[in-house]
N, C-alpha and C positions, 0 to 999 in steps of 0.2 A: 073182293075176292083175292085169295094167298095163292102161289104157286109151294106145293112140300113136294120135296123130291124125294120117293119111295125110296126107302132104307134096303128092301128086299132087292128090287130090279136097276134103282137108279131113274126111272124115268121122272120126268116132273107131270104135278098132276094139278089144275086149278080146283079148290079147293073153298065153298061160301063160306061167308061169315056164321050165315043159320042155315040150317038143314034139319028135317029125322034123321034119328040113325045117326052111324057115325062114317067119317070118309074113308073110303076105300084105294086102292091103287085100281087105275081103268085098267093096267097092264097084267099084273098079278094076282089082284083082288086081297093085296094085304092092306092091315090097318093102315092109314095115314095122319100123320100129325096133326092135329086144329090146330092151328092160332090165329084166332080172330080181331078185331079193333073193335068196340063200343065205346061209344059216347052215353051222352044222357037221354037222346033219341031211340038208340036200337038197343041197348042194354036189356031190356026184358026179354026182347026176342033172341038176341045175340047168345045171353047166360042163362037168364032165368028159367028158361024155356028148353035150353038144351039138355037131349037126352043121356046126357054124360054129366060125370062130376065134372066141376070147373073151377082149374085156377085162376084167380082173377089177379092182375098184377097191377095195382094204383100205382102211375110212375110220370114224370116231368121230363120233359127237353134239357133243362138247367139242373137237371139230380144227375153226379157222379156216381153215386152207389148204381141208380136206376139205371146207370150205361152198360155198369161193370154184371149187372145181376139179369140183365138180357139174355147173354148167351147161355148162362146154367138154367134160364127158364125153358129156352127152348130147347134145349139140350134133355132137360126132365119130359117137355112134351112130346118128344121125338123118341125117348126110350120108352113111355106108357102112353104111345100110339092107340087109340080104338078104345083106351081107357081114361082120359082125362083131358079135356078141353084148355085151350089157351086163350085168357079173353084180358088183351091188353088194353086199360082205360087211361087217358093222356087227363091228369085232374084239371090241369089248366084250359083244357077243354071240356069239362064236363065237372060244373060248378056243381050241378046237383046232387049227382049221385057223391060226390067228397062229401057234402052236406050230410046225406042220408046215410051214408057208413061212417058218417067220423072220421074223415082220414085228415089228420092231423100231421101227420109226416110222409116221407117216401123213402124209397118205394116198402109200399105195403099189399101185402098177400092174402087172402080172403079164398077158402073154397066154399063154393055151393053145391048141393047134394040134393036137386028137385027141385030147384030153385030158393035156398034156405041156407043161409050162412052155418055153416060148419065148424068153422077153423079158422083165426085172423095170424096175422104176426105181421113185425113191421122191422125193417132191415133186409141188407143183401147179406146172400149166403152162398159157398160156395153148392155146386149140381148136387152132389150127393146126398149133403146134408136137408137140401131143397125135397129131393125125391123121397127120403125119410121123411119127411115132414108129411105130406103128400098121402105117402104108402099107410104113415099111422093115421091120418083123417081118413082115408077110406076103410082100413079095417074096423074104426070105430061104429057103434052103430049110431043114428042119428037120428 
């Protein structure tokens, strides 16, 4: 479980990894941010399952870009609240799924849309450019 502190009120709100639906403020009732963890265990329930588009971020302990490209990730999840999930997978822990998407470098980004790869790319980037990227995978259709 994430604590996201509502953009609208301020308050901090605990927030699961899986749920229907998407999170709410208890206070306001605005959207609130997902950012979830998966591994190779929860990843189906975590992404595939959820009722929102989701960015998936492949990222390591020991990747610089991966440090630097954290905060425009959440930064992007926290502006398209109630619209797109954040599901951080650590590859050195989660052998399999690297296997089964091919990630071959880091950090690499992946949305699903019903549970269904959409859109890859693999480098950091600064928020903006992140959220464009983002904004044109969901206007596409899929």
């Amino acid at each position: 479980m994430h604590t996201a502190r509502c953009a609208n009120c301020g308050r901090p709100n605990k927030v699961p990894e899986a749920a229907s639906g998407t999170p709410r403020c208890g206070n306001c009732h605005q959207p609130l941010p997902w950012i979830a963890d998966a591994g190779d265990d929860t990843f189906a329930e975590v992404a595939e399952r959820a009722d929102l588009p989701v960015l998936v971020d492949f990222w390591a302990e020991w990747c610089g870009p991966c440090k630097m490209v954290t905060p425009a990730l959440e930064q992007v999840a926290q502006e398209m609240a109630g619209r797109v999930k954040l599901v951080k997978v650590d590859v050195d822990r989660s052998p399999a799924l690297s296997q089964r998407f091919t990630i071959t470098g880091v950090p690499a980004l992946m949305m699903l849309n019903e549970g269904r790869v959409v859109a890859q790319r693999v480098g950091a980037a600064p928020a903006p450019q992140l959220r464009e990227w983002v904004e044109d995978t969901l206007r596409t259709p899929s």
